[in-house]
C-alpha positions as CSV (number, residue, x, y, z in Angstrom):
1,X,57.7,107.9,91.3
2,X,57.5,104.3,90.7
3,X,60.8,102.0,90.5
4,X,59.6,99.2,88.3
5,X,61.5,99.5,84.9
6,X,63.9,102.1,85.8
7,X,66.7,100.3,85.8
8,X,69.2,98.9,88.1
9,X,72.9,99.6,87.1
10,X,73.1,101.9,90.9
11,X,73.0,98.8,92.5
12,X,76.1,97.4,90.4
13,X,77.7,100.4,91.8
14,X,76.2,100.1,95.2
15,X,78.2,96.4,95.2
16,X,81.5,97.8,93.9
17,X,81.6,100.0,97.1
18,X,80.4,97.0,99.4
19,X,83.2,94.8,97.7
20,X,86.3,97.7,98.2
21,X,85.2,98.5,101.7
22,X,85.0,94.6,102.8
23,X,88.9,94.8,101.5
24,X,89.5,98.1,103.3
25,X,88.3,96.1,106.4
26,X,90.1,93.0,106.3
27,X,93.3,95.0,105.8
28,X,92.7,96.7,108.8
29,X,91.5,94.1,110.6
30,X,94.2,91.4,109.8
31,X,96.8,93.4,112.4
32,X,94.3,92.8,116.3
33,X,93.7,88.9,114.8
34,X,97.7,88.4,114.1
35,X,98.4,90.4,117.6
36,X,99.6,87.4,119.7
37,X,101.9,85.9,117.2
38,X,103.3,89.4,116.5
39,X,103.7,90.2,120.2
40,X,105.5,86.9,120.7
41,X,107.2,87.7,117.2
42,X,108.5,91.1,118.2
43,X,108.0,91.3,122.1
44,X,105.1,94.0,122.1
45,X,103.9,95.6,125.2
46,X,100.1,96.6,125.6
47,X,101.5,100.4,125.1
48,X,103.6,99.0,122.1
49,X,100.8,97.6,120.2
50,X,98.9,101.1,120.9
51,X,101.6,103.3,119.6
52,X,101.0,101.3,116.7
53,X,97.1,101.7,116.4
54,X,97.4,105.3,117.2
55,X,100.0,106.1,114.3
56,X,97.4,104.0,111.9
57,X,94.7,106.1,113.3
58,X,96.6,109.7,113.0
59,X,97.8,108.9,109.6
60,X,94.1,107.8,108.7
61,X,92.8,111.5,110.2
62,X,95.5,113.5,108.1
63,X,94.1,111.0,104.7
64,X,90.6,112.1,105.2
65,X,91.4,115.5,105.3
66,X,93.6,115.0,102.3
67,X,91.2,112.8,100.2
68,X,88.2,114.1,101.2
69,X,89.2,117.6,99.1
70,X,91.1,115.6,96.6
71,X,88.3,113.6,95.8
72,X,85.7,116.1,95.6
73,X,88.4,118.0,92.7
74,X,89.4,115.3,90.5
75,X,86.0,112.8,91.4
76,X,85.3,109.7,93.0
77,X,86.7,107.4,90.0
78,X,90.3,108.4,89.8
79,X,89.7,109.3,93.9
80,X,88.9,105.9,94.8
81,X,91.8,103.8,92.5
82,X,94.3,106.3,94.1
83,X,93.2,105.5,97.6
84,X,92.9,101.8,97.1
85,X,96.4,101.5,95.6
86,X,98.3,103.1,98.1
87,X,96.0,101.0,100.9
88,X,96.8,97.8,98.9
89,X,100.8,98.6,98.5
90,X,100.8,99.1,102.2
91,X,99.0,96.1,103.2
92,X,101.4,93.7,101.7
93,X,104.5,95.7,102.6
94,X,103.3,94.5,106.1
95,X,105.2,91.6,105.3
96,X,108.5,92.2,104.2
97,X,109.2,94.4,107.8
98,X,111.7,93.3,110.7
99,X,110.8,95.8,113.3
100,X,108.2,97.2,115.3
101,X,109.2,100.9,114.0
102,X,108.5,99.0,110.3
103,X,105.4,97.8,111.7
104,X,104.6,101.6,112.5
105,X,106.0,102.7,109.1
106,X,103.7,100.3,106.6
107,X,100.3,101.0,109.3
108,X,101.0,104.8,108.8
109,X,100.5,104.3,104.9
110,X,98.0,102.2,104.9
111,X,95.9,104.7,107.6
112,X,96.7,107.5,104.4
113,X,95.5,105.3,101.8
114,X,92.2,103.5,103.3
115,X,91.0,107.0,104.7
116,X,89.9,108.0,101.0
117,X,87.4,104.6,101.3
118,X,84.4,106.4,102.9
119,X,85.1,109.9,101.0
120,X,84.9,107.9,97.8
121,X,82.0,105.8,98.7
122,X,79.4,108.5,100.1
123,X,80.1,110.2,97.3
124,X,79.5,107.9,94.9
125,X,76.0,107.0,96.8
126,X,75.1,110.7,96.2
127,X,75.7,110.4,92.7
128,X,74.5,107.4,92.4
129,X,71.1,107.4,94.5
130,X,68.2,109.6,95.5
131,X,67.5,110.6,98.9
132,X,64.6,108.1,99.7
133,X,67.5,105.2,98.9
134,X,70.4,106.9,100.3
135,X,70.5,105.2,103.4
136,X,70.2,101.4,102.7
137,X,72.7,102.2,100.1
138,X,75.7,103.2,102.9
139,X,74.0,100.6,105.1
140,X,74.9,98.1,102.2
141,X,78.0,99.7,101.4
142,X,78.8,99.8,105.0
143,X,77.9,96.3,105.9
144,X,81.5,95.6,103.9
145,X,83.3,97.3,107.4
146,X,81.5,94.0,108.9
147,X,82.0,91.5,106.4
148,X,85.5,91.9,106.3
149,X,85.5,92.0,110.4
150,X,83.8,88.6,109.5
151,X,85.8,87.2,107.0
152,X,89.0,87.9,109.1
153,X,88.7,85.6,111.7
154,X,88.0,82.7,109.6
155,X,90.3,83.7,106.7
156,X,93.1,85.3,108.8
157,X,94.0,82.1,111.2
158,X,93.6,79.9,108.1
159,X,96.3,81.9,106.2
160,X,98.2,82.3,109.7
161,X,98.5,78.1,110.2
162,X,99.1,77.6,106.5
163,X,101.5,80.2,105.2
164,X,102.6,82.1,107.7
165,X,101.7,85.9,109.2
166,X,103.4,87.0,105.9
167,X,101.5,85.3,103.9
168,X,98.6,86.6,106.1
169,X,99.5,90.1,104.8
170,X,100.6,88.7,101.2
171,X,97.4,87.6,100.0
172,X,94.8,90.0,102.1
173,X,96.9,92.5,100.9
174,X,96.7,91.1,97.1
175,X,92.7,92.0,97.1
176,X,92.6,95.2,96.6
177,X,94.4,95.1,93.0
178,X,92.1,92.7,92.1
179,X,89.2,94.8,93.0
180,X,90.8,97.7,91.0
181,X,90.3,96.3,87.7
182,X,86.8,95.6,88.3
183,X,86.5,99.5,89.6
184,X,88.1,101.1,86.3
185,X,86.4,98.8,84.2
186,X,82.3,99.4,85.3
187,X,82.1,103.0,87.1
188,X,81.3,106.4,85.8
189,X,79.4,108.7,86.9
190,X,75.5,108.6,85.8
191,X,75.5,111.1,82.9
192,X,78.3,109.6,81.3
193,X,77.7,105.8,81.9
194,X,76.6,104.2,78.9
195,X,74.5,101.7,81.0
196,X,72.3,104.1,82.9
197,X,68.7,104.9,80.9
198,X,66.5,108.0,80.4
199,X,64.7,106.2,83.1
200,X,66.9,105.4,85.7
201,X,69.3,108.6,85.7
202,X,65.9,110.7,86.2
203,X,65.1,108.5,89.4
204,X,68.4,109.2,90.2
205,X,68.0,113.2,90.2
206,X,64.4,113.1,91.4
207,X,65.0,115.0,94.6
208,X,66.2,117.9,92.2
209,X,69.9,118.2,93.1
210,X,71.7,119.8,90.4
211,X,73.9,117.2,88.3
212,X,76.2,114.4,89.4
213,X,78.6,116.6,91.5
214,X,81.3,117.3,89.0
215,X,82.5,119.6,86.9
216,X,81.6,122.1,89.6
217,X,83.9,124.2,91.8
218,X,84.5,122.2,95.2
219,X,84.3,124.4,98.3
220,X,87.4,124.1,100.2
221,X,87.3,122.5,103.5
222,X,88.0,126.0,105.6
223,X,84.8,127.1,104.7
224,X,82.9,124.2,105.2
225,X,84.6,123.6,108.9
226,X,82.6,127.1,109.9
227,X,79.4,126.0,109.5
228,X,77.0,124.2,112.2
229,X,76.3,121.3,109.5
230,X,79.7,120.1,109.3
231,X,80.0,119.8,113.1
232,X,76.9,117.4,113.1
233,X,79.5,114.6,111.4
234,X,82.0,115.6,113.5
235,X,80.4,115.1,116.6
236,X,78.7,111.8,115.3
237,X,81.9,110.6,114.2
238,X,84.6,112.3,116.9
239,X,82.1,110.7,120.0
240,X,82.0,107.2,118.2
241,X,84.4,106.2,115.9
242,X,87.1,105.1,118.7
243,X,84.2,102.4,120.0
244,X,84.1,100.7,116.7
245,X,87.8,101.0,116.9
246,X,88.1,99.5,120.1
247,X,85.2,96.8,118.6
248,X,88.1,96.1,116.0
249,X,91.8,95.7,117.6
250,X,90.9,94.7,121.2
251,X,87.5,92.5,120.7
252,X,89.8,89.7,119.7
253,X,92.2,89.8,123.1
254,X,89.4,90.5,125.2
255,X,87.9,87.2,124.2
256,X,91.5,85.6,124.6
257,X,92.4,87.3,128.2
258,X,88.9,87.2,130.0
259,X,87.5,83.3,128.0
260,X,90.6,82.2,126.9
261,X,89.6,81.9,123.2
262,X,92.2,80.5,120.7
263,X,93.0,82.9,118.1
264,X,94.6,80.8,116.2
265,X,92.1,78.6,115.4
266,X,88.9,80.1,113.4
267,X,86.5,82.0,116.1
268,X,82.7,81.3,116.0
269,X,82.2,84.1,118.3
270,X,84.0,86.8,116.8
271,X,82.4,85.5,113.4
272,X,79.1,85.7,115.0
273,X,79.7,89.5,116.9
274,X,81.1,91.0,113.2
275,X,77.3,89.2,111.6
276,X,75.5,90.9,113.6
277,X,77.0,94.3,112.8
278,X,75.9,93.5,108.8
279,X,72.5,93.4,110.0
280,X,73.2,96.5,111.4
281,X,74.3,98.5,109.0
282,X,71.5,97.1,106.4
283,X,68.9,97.1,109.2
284,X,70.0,100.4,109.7
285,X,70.2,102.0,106.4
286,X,66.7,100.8,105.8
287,X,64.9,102.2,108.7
288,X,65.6,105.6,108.0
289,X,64.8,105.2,104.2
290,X,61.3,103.1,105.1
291,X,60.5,106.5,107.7
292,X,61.4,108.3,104.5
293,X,59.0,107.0,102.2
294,X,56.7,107.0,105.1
295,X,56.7,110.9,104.9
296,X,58.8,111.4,107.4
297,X,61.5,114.5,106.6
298,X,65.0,112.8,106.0
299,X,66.6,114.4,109.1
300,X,64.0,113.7,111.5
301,X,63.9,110.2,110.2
302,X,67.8,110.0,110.5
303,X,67.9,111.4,114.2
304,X,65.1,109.1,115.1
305,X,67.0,105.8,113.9
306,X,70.3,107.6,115.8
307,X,68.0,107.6,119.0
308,X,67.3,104.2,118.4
309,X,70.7,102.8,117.8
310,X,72.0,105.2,120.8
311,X,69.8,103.3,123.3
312,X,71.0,100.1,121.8
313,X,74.6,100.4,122.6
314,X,74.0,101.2,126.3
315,X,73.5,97.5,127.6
316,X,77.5,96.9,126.6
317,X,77.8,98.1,130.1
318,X,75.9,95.2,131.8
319,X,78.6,92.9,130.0
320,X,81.2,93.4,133.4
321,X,78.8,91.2,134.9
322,X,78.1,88.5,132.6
323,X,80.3,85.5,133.4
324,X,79.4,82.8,130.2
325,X,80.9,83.9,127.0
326,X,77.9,83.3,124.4
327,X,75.7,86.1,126.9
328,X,78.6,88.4,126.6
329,X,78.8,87.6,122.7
330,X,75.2,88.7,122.7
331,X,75.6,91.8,124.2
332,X,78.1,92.9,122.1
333,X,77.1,92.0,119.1
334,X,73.8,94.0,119.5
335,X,76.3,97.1,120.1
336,X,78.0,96.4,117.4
337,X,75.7,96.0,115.4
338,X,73.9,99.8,116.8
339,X,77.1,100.9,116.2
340,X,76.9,100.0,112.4
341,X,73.1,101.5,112.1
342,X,74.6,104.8,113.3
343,X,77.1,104.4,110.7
344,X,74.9,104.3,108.1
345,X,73.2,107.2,108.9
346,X,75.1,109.3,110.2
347,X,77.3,109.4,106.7
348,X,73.5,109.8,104.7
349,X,73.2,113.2,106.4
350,X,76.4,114.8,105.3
351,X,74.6,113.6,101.6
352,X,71.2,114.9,103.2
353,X,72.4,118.8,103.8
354,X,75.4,119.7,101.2
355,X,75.0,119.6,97.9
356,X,77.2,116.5,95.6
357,X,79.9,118.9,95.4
358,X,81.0,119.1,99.2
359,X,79.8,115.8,100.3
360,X,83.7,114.2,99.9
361,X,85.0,116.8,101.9
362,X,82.6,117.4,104.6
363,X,83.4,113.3,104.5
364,X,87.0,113.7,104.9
365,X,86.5,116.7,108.1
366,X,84.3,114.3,109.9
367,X,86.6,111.1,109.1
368,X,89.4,113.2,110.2
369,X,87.2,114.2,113.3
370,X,87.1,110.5,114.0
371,X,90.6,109.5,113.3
372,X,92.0,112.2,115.9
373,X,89.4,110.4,118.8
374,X,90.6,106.9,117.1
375,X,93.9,108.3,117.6
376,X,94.1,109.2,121.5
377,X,91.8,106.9,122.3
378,X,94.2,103.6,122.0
379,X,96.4,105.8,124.3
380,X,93.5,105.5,126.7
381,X,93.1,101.6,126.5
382,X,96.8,100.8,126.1
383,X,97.6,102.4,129.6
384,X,94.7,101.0,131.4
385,X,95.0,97.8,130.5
386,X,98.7,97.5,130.9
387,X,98.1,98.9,134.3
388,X,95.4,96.4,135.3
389,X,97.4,93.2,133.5
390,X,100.0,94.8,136.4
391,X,98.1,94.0,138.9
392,X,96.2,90.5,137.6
393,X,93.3,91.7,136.9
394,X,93.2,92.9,132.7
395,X,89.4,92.4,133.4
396,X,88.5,95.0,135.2
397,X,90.2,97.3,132.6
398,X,87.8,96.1,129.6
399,X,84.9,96.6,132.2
400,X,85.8,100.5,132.4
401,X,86.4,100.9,128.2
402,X,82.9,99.1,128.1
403,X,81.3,101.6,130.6
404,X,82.7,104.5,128.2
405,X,81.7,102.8,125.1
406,X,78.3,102.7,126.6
407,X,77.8,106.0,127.0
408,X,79.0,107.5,123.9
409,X,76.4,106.8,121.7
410,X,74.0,109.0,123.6
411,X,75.8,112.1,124.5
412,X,76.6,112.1,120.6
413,X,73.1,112.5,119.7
414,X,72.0,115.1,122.2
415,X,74.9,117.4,120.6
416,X,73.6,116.3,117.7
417,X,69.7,117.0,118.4
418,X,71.0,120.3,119.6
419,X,73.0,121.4,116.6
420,X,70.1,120.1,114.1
421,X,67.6,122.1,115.8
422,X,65.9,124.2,113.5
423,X,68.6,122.9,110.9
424,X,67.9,123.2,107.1
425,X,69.9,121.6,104.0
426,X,72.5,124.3,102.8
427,X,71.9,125.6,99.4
428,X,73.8,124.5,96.7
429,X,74.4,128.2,96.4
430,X,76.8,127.9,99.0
């Protein structure tokens, strides 16, 4: 089918998801680029900050779970301005604690609320976009989780030198209401959105899935955590979520232990690292759809880009030995950037293989899946590190979590080729 005239409005809504996760990422993100002030401020430990990352990260498992069946019940609209409210309330709570239990407190709320962002947002790719576009979509969409890792370390230290680390968490925390209104104003689903043509709402359907996903009965997440599909996303995410977390709260004090980077001045190099990861995730997304439209099935074109992206990561490992700081900037921003190219795919196949109706929750398992590795992983990196800052030698510490990181990527995707062997798209009969 040809997509001149059709129409254009999914790509308005493609840029509504971009814009909320970008906010859902600088919240997040504002906590590892505030971390020396804070630890001066409230005389964390290694472990201390860790405890804190891990509560944000269990809280953030329990909200997928939770949104990711809410969402797929009362839809991605009302869904998503639930989510982003009790993310946004959070996020400028941060300021207004005294305590590193308070500091606990506001991260466990805002892990609740920003785990309905990618719930929401697959979803409303599904119902918004055919197959063939899919992909690029959540690699756009995505590319917001590195924009706002970009955005932080210029805006964050600006904010930090002229207002304060409460006024840090004032106005990042101020986005997301702002970004509401937009939200409630311009999104509906397809059949009901009095901007979408004959033209464009049949492109959107042309790979014959029945309607936009609501107003049909969800299937609850018990029955969906049974089957080999699900455990595709789980694996994908479980394996490497806690990389890109690692990416996000330690980058920044590696560069500060191991270069001696200032971060309270506005880093080039973690601006340039978090770029490279939007390339990523678009570079990504498109791949797979180009394969696509090349003939290739949609799994097969999927798995291949995961290969790809897999072998990417590996050379992270080599960055133990790199002694300059702009080779080791390059090194990880190419995993990073992998990292975001899985991303994007690996949430296109959960739209792929279940029908509209079970995409949020199969969404919220995986997420969750990812949370709980998110969650004992920090435990991981918190004791090693403040075991090797013992000794004098915090280094060597990063060198191991790099090795790990390394590897992850692969071992993912050869469960993953395993469990998709022979592996069809469920029925929406299901």
């Amino acid at each position: 089918m040809k997509q001149t005239n059709i129409g254009n409005y999914r790509w308005v809504i493609c840029a509504l998801l971009f814009f909320a996760t970008t906010i859902n990422y600088i919240d997040r993100q504002i906590l590892g680029l505030l971390k020396p002030t804070l630890e001066a401020e409230f005389n964390w430990t290694e472990t201390d900050y860790a405890n804190i990352v891990m509560v944000f990260a269990g809280c953030y498992a329990a909200g997928y779970i939770v949104f990711g069946n809410i969402i797929d019940k009362i839809g991605s609209k009302l869904g998503y301005a639930v989510s982003i409210i009790i993310w946004s309330v959070a996020a400028v709570a941060h300021a207004f604690v005294k305590t590193t239990f308070g500091f606990g407190t506001v991260r466990a709320i805002l892990g609740l609320g920003e785990a309905g962002n990618f719930p929401a947002a697959v979803k409303a790719t599904a119902e918004w976009f055919p197959k063939r576009e899919r992909a690029l979509a959540t690699g756009i969409f995505n590319s917001g989780t590195s924009i706002g890792a970009v955005a932080a370390p210029i805006l964050v230290p600006w904010l930090l030198s002229s207002y304060g680390w409460q006024g840090a968490f004032l106005i990042t925390g101020a986005l997301g209401f702002i970004w509401l209104v937009f939200w409630w104003v311009m999104y509906e689903i397809p059949s009901r959105h009095k901007k979408v043509g004959a033209e464009e709402y049949a492109f959107i359907h042309s790979d014959n899935e029945a309607g936009d996903g609501e107003n049909q009965k969800a299937i609850h997440w018990t029955r969906l955590v049974t089957l080999p599909q699900t455990w595709v996303f789980i694996v994908g995410k479980f394996l490497t979520d806690p990389v890109w977390w690692f990416f996000l709260f330690w980058l920044p004090s590696y560069f500060a232990t191991t270069f001696a980077l200032d971060l309270k001045k506005p880093s080039l190099h973690l601006a340039i690292v978090y770029t490279a990861t939007t390339f990523g995730s678009i570079g990504g997304g498109y791949l797979s759809s180009y394969l696509i439209k090349q003939g290739w099935a949609p799994l097969k074109a999927r798995k291949t880009t995961l290969l790809v992206m897999a072998f990417a990561v590996m050379p992270i490992i080599l960055a133990q030995f790199a002694t300059d700081i702009w080779t080791v900037v390059g090194i990880i921003s190419i995993a990073t950037a992998a990292h975001q190219a899985w991303s994007a795919n690996i949430f296109t196949i959960v739209s792929d293989i279940f029908p509209k109706r079970a995409v949020s929750s199969v969404v919220g398992i995986g997420g969750m899946a990812g949370s709980l590795g998110s969650t004992f992983f920090p435990l991981l990196v918190g004791t090693l590190l403040d075991h090797y800052k013992a000794i004098g030698n915090i280094g060597a510490g990063y060198n191991v979590l790099f090795i790990v990181c390394g590897l992850a990527y692969i071992i993912a995707w050869l469960i993953i080729h395993f469990l998709t062997n022979r592996m069809k798209p469920i029925e929406e009969s299901l």
